[in-house]
C-alpha positions, 0 to 999 in steps of 0.5 A: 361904294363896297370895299370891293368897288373901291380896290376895283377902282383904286386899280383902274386908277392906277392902270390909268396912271400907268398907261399915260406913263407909256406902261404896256399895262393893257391891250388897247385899240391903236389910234386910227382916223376912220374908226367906223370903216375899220376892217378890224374885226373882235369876237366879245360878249357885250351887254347894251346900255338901257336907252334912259342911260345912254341918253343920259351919257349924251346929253352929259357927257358926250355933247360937251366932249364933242363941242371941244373935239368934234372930229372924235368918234364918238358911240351913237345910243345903240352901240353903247356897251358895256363889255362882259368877255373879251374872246379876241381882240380886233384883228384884219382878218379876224383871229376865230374861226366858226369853230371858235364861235360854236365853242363860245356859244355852247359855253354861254349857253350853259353858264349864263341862264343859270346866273342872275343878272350883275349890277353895273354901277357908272362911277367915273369917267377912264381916261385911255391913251386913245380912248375914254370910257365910263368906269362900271363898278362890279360885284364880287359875284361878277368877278367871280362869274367872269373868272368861271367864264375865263376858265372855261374859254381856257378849257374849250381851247378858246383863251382870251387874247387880251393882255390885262393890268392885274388879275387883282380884280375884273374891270368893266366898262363903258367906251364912249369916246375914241380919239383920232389925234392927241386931245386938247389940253381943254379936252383933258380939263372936261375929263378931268372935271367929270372924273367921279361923274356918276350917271346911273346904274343897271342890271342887264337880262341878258348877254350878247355875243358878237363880232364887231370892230372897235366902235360897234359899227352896224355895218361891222356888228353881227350878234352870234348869240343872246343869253338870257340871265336867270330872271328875278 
């Protein structure tokens, strides 16, 4: 792990720490019953999971979670993500318009196929106040990329609606679980157990913009545009 990876998870831990303290230390997807139906609709740029990986997710992290708390929402293998840019948050009905996305797309058009690809490293798991997600460690190049793409959602009139917990370091990762009730004290033990669980790594091709809810329901999910990394 780079010193870069380390302070980026040293502050994820201590976002962690500050959420299940009741903090407002970041925007969150509320607690709800019936995820996959959810109205809730977010425009975010998304890069999908290789197949080797998401299986290795479930057969190692996801199957054992459910055998404790199966009524959980759990991600299936074609909607594990990792998140690249939030542009706006879930909302019924959606806070962007078509304008908005043409300003998205036209940016992603210009920056992303001048850029090689990023690595993502899953080094741990996130434990969320309703959710759990896998920790995907970055680069310098990908923070700063990220903070290129911010400025220019800024510039284009479209800002990024989500409240962060620092602006030390960019955050990436991977949800895998949403929660419908409080989790079990067993539940917690499990995330507790598989904390620095590591379980591969990968470098997508390309970046994908869409508009989906929380869980990346296929009845919810519409891509709005693909981009493709410079190839190496």
């Amino acid at each position: 792990m780079t010193p870069f990876q380390q302070k980026q998870l040293d502050l994820m831990r201590q976002m962690e720490t500050a959420l299940a303290a009741g903090a407002p230390a970041s925007t969150i997807v509320p607690m709800q019953t019936d995820y996959q139906n959810d109205p809730q609709i977010a425009l975010t740029i998304i890069s999908r999971v290789p197949k080797d990986i998401a299986e290795t997710i479930q057969t190692q992290l996801i199957e054992p979670l459910r055998a404790i708390e199966p009524e959980f929402f759990y991600y299936p293998n074609d909607a594990l993500h990792v998140t690249i840019q939030n542009v706006r948050v879930i909302h019924d009905p959606p806070r962007f318009t078509a304008s908005d996305v043409a300003k998205v797309d036209g940016l992603l058009k210009t920056l992303v196929p001048k850029t090689a690809p990023f690595p993502f490293i899953f080094a741990g798991l996130l434990s969320m106040p309703t959710s759990v997600s896998i920790i995907a460690l970055v680069s310098p190049e990908y923070d700063q990329f990220i903070r290129r793409l911010r400025k220019s959602l800024t510039d284009a009139g479209v800002p990024d609606d989500k409240t962060y917990f620092t602006d030390e370091a960019v955050f990436a990762n991977t949800t895998i679980c949403r929660y419908t009730h409080a989790p079990s004290e067993k539940f917690t033990d499990m995330l507790t157990k598989n904390k620095d669980m590591h379980v591969g790594q990968f470098a997508p091709d390309k970046v994908s913009l869409v508009r989906m809810n929380a869980v990346a329901s296929p009845a919810k999910t519409t891509v709005l545009g693909e981009y493709q990394f410079v190839q190496i």
